[in-house]
C-alpha positions in Angstrom: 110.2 99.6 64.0 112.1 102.7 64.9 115.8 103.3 63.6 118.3 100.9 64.9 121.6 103.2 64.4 121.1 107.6 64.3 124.1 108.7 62.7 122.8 112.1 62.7 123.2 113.1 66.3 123.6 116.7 67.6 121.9 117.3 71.1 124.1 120.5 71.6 122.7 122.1 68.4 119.4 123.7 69.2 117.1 123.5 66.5 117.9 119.8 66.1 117.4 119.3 70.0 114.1 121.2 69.3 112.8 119.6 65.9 114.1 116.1 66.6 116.3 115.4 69.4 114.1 115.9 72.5 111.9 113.4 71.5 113.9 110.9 70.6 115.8 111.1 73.4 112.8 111.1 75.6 111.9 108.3 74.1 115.3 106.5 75.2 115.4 107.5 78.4 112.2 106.3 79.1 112.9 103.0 78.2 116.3 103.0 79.6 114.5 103.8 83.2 112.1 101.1 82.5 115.0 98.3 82.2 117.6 100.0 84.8 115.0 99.7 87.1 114.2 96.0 86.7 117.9 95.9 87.3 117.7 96.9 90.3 114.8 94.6 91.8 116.7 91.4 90.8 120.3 93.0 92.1 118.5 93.2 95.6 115.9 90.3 95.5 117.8 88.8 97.6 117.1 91.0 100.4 114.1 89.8 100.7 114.0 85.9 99.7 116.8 85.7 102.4 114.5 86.9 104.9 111.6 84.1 104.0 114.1 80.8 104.0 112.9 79.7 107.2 112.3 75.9 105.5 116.1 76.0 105.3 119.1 75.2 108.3 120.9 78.7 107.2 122.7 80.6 109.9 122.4 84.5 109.8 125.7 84.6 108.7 125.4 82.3 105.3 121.8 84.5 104.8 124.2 87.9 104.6 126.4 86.2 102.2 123.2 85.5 100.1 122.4 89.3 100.6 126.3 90.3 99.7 126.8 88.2 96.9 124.8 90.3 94.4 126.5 93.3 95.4 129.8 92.0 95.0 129.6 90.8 91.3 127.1 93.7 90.5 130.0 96.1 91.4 132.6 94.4 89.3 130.3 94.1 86.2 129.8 98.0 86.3 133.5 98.3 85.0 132.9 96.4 81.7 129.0 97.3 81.4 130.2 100.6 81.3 132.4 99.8 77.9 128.9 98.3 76.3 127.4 100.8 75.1 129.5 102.5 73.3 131.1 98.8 72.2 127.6 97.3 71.0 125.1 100.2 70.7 123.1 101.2 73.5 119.8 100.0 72.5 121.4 96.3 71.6 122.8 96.6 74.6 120.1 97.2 76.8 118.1 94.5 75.2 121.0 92.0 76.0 121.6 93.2 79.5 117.5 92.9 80.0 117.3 89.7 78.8 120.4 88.8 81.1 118.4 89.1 84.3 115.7 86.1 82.9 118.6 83.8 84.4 118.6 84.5 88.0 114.8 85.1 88.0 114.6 81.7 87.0 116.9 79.7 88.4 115.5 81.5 91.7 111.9 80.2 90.8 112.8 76.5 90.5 115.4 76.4 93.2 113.0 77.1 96.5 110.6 74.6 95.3 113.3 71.8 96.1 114.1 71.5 99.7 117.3 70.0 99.0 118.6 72.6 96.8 122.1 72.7 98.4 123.1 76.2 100.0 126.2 76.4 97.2 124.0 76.7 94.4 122.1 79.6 96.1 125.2 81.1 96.3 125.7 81.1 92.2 122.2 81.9 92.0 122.7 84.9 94.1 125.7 85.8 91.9 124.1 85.2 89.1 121.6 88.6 90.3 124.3 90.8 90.1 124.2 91.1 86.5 121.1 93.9 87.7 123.8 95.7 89.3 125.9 96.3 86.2 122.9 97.6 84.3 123.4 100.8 85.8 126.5 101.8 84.7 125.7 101.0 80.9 122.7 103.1 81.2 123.9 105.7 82.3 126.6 105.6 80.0 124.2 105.2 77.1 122.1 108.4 78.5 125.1 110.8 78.8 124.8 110.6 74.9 121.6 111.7 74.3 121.1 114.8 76.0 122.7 118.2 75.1 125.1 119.0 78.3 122.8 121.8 79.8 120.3 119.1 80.2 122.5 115.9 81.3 122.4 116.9 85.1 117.8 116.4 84.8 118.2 113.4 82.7 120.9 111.3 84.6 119.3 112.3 87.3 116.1 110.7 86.4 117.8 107.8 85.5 119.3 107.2 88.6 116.2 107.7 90.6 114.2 105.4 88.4 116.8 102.7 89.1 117.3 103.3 92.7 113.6 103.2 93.4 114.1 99.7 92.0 115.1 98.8 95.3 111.8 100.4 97.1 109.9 97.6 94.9 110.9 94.9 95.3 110.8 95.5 99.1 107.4 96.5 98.8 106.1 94.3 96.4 107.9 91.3 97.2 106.3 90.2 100.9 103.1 90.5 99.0 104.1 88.4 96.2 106.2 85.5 98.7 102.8 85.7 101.2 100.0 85.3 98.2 101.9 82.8 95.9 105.0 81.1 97.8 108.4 81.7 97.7 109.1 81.0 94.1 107.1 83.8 92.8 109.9 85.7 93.8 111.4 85.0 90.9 108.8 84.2 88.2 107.1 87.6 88.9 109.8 89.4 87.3 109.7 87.3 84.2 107.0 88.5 82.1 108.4 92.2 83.3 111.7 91.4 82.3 110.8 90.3 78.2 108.4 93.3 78.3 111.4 95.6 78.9 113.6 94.1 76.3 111.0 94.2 74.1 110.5 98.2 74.1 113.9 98.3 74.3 114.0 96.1 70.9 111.6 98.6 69.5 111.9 102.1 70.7 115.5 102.3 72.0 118.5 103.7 69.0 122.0 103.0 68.9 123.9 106.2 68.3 126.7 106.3 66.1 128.6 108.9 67.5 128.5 107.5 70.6 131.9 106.3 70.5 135.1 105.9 73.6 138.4 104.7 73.4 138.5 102.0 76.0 142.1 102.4 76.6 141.5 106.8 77.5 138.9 105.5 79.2 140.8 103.4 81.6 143.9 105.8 81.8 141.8 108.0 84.2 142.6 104.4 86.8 145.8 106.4 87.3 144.5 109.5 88.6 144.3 109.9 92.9 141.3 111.6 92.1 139.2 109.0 91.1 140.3 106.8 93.8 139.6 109.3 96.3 136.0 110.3 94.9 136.1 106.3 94.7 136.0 105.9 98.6 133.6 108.2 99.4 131.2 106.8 96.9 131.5 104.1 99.1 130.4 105.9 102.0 127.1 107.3 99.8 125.7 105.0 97.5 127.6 102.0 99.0 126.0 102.8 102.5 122.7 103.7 100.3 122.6 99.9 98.7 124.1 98.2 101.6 121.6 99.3 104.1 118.7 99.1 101.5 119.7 95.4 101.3 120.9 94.2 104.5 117.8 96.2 106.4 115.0 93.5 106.2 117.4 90.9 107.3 118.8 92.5 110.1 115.6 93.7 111.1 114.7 89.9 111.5 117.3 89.1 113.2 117.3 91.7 115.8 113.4 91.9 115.7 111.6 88.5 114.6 108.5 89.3 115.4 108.2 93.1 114.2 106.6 94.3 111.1 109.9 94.6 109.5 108.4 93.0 105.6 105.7 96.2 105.7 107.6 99.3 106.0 111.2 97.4 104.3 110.7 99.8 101.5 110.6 103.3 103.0 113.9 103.8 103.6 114.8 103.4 100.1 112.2 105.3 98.8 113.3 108.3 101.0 116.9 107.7 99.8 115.9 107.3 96.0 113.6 110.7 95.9 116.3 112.3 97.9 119.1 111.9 95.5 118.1 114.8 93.5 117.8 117.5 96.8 121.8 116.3 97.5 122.4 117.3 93.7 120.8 120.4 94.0 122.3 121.2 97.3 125.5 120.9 95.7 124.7 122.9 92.9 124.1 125.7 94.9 126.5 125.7 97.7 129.3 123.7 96.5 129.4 119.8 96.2 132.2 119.1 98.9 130.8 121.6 101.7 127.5 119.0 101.6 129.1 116.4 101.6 131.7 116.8 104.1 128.8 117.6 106.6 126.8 114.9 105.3 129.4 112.4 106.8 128.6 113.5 110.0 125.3 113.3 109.5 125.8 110.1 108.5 127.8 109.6 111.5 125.7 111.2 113.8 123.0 108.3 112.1 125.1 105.6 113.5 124.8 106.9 116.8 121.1 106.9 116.8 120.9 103.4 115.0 123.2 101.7 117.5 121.6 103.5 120.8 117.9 102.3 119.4 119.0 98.7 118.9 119.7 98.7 122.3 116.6 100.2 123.2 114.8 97.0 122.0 112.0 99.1 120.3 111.8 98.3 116.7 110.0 101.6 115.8 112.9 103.5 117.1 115.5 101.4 115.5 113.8 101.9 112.2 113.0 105.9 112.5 116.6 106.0 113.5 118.2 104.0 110.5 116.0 106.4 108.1 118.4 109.0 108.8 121.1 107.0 107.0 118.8 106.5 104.1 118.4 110.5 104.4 121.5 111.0 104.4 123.1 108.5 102.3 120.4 109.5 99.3 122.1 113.4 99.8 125.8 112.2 99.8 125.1 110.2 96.6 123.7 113.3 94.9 126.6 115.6 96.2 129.8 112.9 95.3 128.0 112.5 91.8 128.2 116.4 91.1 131.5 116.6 92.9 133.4 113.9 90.2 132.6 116.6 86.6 133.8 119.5 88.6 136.8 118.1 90.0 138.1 116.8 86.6 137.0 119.9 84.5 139.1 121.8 87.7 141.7 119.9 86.9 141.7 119.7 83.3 141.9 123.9 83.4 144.7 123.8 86.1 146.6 121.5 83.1 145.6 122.6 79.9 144.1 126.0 80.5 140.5 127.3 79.7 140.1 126.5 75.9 137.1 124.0 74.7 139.4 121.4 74.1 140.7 121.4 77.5 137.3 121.3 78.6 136.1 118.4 76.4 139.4 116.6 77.6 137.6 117.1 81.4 134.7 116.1 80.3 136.1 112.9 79.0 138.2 112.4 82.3 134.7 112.6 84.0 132.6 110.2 82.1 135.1 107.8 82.3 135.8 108.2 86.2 132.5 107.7 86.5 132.4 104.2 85.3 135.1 103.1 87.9 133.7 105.4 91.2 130.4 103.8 90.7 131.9 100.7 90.4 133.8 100.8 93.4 130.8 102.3 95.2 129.1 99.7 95.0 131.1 97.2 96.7 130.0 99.2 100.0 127.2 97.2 99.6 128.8 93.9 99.9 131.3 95.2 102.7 128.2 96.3 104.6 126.2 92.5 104.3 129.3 91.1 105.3 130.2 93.2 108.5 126.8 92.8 109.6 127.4 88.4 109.1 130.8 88.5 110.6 129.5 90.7 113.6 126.6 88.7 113.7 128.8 84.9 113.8 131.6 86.6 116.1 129.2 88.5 118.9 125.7 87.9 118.4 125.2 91.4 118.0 125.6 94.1 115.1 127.8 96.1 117.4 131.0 95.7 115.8 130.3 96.2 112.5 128.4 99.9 113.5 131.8 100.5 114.9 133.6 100.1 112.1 131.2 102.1 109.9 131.2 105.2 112.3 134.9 104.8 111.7 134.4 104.7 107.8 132.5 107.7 107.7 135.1 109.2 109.9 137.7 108.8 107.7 134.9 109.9 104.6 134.5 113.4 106.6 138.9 113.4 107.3 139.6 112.5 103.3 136.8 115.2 101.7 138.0 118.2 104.3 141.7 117.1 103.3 141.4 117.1 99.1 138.4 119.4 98.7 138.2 122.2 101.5 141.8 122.2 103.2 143.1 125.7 102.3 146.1 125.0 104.9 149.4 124.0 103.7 148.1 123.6 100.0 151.5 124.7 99.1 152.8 122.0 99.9 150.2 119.3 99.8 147.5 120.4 96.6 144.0 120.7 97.7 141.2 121.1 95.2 139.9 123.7 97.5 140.4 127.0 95.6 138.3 125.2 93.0 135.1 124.9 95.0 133.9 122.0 93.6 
């Protein structure tokens, strides 16, 4: 069994990262993908075993809420996941986490096989999956540790792709699975997965010693505007990103019945997953809020197109037209992510000037911002589930809720030209602009 807690733990030195340290945290981060990912495919099961409950009297309405439910209590566990790590140890952590997503896979397997399984305790069931959806932000926070800072950018990068394509699988793998072996195999598929990942998590994952946070600095970033602001257009990238992943194949039904929605579900993830690194990169070379600012109207500009192809009644265009918000929502998530260290290490020199503690202090401000922007990310992809229901239950029609999200990304594209590019009136309204972050 390897080492359950390194207290020896220097990343940034580079003959240990050479000697030691690169494999060992190789090592972690491929285990940490492994589990984060299974996260993921029970977070958004339900995007797909709301789509195959024909045997039950739900409107489309209580199916979204099936669909929104995991996003909701995924997004508030992200706060206190993000704590675990450095609370617990990150390989105990992981195994517990892992372990954690054997309930909802279960309870899912024996609930379909009784018809009269009442449509309430769906609901908890569907809560229940959003214990996947906190898994990201403790491993990501468990990551950050193990790689020297020249090389965090690659590995979190990684580890957020591996997740995200979480989503592709189940949507790929999952109409399969339903068609073969029945609906309950929805659930028990992910079983023997699930142990296998906390077992090499058991056995190949370390606790680090060093990894240590002070809950209460952690949460003291709450009080900065700058988190809430990079908060809100999270919601408009990764929020849009889960959101449509999820509420796609059922919307697809619903406007569509009889297309091939189940078959090409996953694509649009998939592009949005593999993407996430080009946004990063974009950023990295001309500036994080230039890409995203233009992403939101790209992502605008996607609304368009998705709302003029559902009216086209072709299913094919609807679903070219809604890969461009996958496309684009996969960039924006990139670009806000690389936006939120340079922002706080701006402002960290703009307070305390340009010594190493100063920018240590930034790069504290930034880890910990990053636990409550994902968080509150994430609930875009509850608000999305539910505008589509409520649009659904008050028009028949998905018209009202692409409304409102035009409008959302509107004020997305209004709020980054405002705190990160505005160079007018900055003297008496700040803008982050002279930064170029």
């Amino acid at each position: 069994m390897m080492a359950r807690w390194l207290a020896e733990w220097h990343p940034d030195d580079e003959a240990f990262w050479e000697n030691k340290g690169k494999r060992v945290a190789r090592r972690n981060l491929v285990f940490s993908i492994f589990a984060e990912h299974l996260g993921f495919t029970v977070w958004t099961l339900w995007s797909i075993v709301a789509t195959k409950m024909g045997g039950y009297e739900f409107s489309t309405d209580q199916l979204f809420w099936l669909v929104a439910l995991p996003n909701l209590i995924g997004s508030v566990l992200r706060i206190p996941y993000t704590f675990g790590p450095a609370r617990f140890g990150g390989r105990n952590f992981t195994v517990v986490s892992a372990l954690l997503l054997l309930v909802p896979a279960v309870l899912l397997g024996f609930a379909v096989n009784d018809p009269g399984t009442p449509y309430w305790l769906f609901l908890v069931i569907a809560a229940l999956a959003g214990v996947g959806g906190g898994n990201f932000a403790s491993s990501m926070a468990n990551i950050t540790y193990f790689y020297p800072r020249s090389k965090q950018g690659v590995a979190l990068g990684l580890n957020a792709a591996g997740g995200n394509i979480g989503v592709s699988s189940v949507q790929l793998v999952m109409p399969l699975v339903i068609g073969s072996l029945g609906l309950a195999a929805a659930g028990w598929f992910w079983v023997p997965l699930i142990v296998v990942a906390a077992g090499c998590a058991w056995f190949y994952m370390d606790n680090l010693t060093s990894a240590k946070a002070n809950p209460r600095e952690q949460l003291a970033v709450a009080g900065r505007a700058q988190t809430w602001a990079m908060s809100f257009l999270y919601i408009g990238t990764f929020g849009s990103f889960i959101g449509y992943s999820t509420a796609f194949p059922l919307l697809s039904k619903s406007l569509f019945p009889d297309a091939p929605y189940a078959a090409v579900a996953f694509v649009g993830p998939l592009l949005g997953s593999l993407i996430r690194p080009v946004g990063g990169w974009l950023a990295d070379r001309l500036g994080g809020a230039p890409v995203t600012l233009w992403n939101f109207a790209g992502m605008g500009a996607g609304i368009v197109l998705v709302w003029s192809a559902t009216a086209s009644g072709s299913f094919w265009l609807f679903f070219l037209a809604f890969q461009t918000l996958f496309v684009t929502s996969g960039i924006g998530n990139g670009s806000t992510y690389r936006m939120i260290p340079a922002i706080f290490q701006a402002k960290a020199v703009a307070e305390r000037g340009e010594s190493e503690e100063a920018l240590l202090y930034g790069k504290r401000q930034a880890s910990a911002a990053i636990g409550i922007i994902s968080a509150v990310g994430a609930l875009g992809g509850f608000l999305i589930n539910r505008a589509f229901g409520m649009s659904f239950a008050a028009t028949g029609s998905p018209a009202t809720a692409f409304l409102a999200f035009g409008a959302f990304y509107l004020a997305c594209f209004a709020l980054t030209w405002w705190c990160y590019m505005r160079t007018v009136g900055v003297s008496r309204v700040a803008s982050l602009a002279y930064a170029r972050v």
